[in-house]
C-alpha positions, 0 to 999 in steps of 0.5 A: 596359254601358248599355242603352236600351230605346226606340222608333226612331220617336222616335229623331233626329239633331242637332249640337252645339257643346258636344257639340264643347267638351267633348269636345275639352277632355277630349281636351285633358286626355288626348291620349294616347288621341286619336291622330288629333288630336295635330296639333290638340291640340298647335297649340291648347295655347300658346293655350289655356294663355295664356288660363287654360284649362290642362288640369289647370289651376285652370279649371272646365273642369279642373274638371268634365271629366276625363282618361279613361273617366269621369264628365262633367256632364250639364249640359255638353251639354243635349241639342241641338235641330237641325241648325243648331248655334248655339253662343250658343243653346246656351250660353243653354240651359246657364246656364239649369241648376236649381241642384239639376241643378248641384249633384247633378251634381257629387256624380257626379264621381268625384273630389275637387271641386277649389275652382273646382267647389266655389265652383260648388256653393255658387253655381251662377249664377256658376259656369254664367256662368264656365264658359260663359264658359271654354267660348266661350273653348275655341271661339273659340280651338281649334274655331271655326278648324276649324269650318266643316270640321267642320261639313261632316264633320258634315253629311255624316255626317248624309246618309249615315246617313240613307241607311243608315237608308232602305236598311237601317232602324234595325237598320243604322243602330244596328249600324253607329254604332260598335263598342261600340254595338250594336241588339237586340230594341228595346235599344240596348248601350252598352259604357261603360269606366267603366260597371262595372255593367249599367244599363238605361233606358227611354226616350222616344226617342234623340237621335244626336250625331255629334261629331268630339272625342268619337273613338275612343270613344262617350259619352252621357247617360242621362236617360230624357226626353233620352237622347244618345249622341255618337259619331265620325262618319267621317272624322275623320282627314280634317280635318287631312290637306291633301288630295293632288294630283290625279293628272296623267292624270286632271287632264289628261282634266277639267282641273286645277280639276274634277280637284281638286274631285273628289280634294276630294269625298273627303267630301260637301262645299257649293260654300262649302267647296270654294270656301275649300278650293281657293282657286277663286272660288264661280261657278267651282266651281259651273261645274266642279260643273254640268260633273262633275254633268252627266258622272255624277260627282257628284250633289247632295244638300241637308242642311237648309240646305246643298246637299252635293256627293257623289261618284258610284261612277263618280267614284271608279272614275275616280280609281282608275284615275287613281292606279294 
């Protein structure tokens, strides 16, 4: 068990693309865990496999993030700054590891360095180049495809804990993260598998990192300047479903476009998104979104640079009935 001692006032959200890579190489390294993404692990493999990233392979990759419940170098994701993830920004920040950070975070690893990690010790420049290297790698070949997708999962996740935190404060907000998470008396409990013993921090503050690979479970980083905790958002199982048809009545009452876009909306989404996803052209869907905004059905919300379109109870009131 993990425990955070710190102050809400200073706890934020932010998104991260190495936060995405290494996840998704240690659900690569594991897949049996990670049922929801067996679809995508088993269509990102052959690729990744050609270009030296095997898991279990001789990759640094392989290397430092390992199978199962266990120790992973901080120095992977150093702690993101905003909403706008920018997967250069952050891998400038990742060659720019201390030696001494580098090579006392890999004394942690619960294994026997494999000799790709043991080059890194004893040169951590050219390690932190080539494992930046690998990773662009792993993104340009297994997560950029899904990004723009993810993104929006992401962003979503993001407004609606919000809402939750304007509703129900950081007591509502934190308890409902995840199961094994849980907010008392100003400490945050993590459930770690691999955390045999009970460790308590205190920090300055918390920083949220919803991220799609790191599902079913929780991760963190417990350094008491820049505590992270990194869990699932919702909806993760949405992202490689191929949303169904709109029922025939309710496509016959709004037409078959604004139908589709609201069966679409099952997860808060930008006039882009929905506009890639439906194939419909961008002044299209704005047209069909102004006429179901108008009718109560959807409201629009804006995340930063994004404006998200939400789905009203009214909404999914009529799309129940239209599936009965």
């Amino acid at each position: 068990m993990l425990t955070i001692e710190f102050s809400v006032a200073r706890m934020r959200f932010a998104l991260s693309c190495l936060w995405e890579a290494m996840s998704a190489y240690h659900v690569l390294q594991g897949p049996e865990g990670h049922t929801v993404l067996h679809l995508w692990a088993r269509a990102v493999r052959p690729a990744l496999d050609a270009a030296g990233l095997r898991p279990g392979g001789d990759s640094l990759l392989a290397g430092l993030i390992p199978p199962g419940p266990t120790y992973t170098p901080d120095f992977l994701t150093p702690p993101p700054t905003s909403l706008a993830p920018d997967l250069d920004a952050e891998l400038d920040v990742l060659r720019a590891t201390p030696h001494e950070v580098v090579r006392a975070e890999i004394g942690r690893l619960a294994w026997d360095p494999t000799p790709s990690v043991r080059a890194m010790a004893a040169d951590p420049d050219a390690g932190l180049a080539r494992v930046a290297g690998e990773l662009r790698t792993l993104w340009d070949i297994a997560i950029a495809p899904h990004w723009r997708r993810m993104r929006a999962l992401l962003e979503a996740e993001v407004f609606h804990r919000a809402r939750v935190l304007a509703a129900e404060g950081a007591v509502g907000l934190l308890n409902s993260l995840h199961e094994r998470v849980g907010w008392e008396e100003n400490t945050l409990s993590i459930a770690h598998k691999w955390c045999s013993d009970d460790a308590t921090l205190s920090a300055n503050g918390l920083l949220l990192v919803p991220t799609v690979f790191v599902w079913p479970a929780v991760r963190t980083v417990a350094s008491p300047d820049n505590p992270q905790l990194a869990y699932p958002p919702r909806g993760v199982g949405t992202l490689w479903e191929t949303p169904g048809e709109a029922p025939a009545a309710l496509a016959a009452v709004l037409g078959k476009g604004r139908a589709r876009l609201l069966v679409e909306l099952s997860s808060p989404a930008s006039t882009t998104d929905l506009a890639q996803r439906t194939g419909m052209t961008p002044g299209g869907v704005s047209q069909h979104l102004r006429v179901l905004r108008e009718a109560g059905l959807i409201t629009p919300h804006r995340l930063g640079h994004s404006v998200l379109n939400i789905r009203t109870p009214a909404a999914d009131t009529l799309l129940g009935a239209a599936a009965g």
